[in-house]
C-alpha positions in Angstrom: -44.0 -37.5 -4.1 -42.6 -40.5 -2.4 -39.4 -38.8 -0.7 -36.8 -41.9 -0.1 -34.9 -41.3 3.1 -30.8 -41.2 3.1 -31.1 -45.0 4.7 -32.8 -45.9 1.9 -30.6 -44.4 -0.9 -27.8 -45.9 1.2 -29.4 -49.6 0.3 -29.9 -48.1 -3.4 -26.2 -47.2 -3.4 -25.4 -50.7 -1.9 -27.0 -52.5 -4.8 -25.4 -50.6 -7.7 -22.6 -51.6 -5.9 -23.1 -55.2 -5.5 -23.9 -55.6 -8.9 -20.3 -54.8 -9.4 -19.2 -57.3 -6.6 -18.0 -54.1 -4.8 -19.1 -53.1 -1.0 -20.3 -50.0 0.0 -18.5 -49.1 3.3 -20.1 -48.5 6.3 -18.2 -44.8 6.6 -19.8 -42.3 4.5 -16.6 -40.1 4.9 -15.5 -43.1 2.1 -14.2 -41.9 -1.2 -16.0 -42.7 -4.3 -13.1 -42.9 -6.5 -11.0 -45.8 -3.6 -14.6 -48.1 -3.5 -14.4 -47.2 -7.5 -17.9 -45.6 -7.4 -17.8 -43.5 -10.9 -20.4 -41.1 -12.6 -21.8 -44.1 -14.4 -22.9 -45.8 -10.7 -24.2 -42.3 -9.8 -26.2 -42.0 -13.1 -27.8 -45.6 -12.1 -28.7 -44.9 -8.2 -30.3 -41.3 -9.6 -32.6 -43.7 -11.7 -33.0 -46.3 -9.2 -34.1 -43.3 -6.8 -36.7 -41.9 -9.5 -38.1 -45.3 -10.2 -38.5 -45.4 -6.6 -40.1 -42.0 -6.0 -41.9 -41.7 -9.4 -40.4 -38.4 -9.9 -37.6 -36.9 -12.0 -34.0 -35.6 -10.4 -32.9 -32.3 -12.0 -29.6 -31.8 -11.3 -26.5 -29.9 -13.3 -22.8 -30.8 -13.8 -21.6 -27.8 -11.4 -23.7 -29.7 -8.3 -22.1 -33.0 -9.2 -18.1 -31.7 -8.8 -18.4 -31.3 -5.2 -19.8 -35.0 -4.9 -16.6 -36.8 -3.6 -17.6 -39.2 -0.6 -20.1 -41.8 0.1 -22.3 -39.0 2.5 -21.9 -36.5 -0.8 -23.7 -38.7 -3.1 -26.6 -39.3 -0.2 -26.9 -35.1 1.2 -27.0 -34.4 -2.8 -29.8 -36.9 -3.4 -31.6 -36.1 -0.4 -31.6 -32.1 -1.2 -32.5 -33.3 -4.6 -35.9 -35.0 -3.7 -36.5 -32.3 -2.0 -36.5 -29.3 -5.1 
């Protein structure tokens, strides 16, 4: 498995972004919901990250409630590459 490090999923999360002509702050204490970063951007950096590692993300609702800042989304995928 190709395990992308939390820089990395940072540039991921900067793309999805970008394609929205948002910016991804610099402060991972950010919220998601004042750089308008919804479930739909999270659903497309979890694909971006299995594209990238060639392996599938298992993760439930519950795990995804608690997600509410910039460093959320990248702990969450980081633990998650690592199931």
């Amino acid at each position: 498995m190709n395990e992308l490090s939390r820089a990395q999923i940072r540039d991921l999360m900067a793309q999805v972004l970008k394609n929205q002509d948002k910016e991804l702050p610099a402060d991972d204490a950010a919220q998601l919901r004042e750089i308008g970063f919804r479930s739909l951007d999270f659903s497309e950096l979890a694909l971006r990250v299995e594209d990238e590692t060639g392996e599938e993300l298992n993760f439930d609702a519950p795990g995804l409630r608690r997600i509410a800042t910039v460093g959320d989304v990248l702990d969450f995928l980081v633990e998650l590459q690592q199931q």
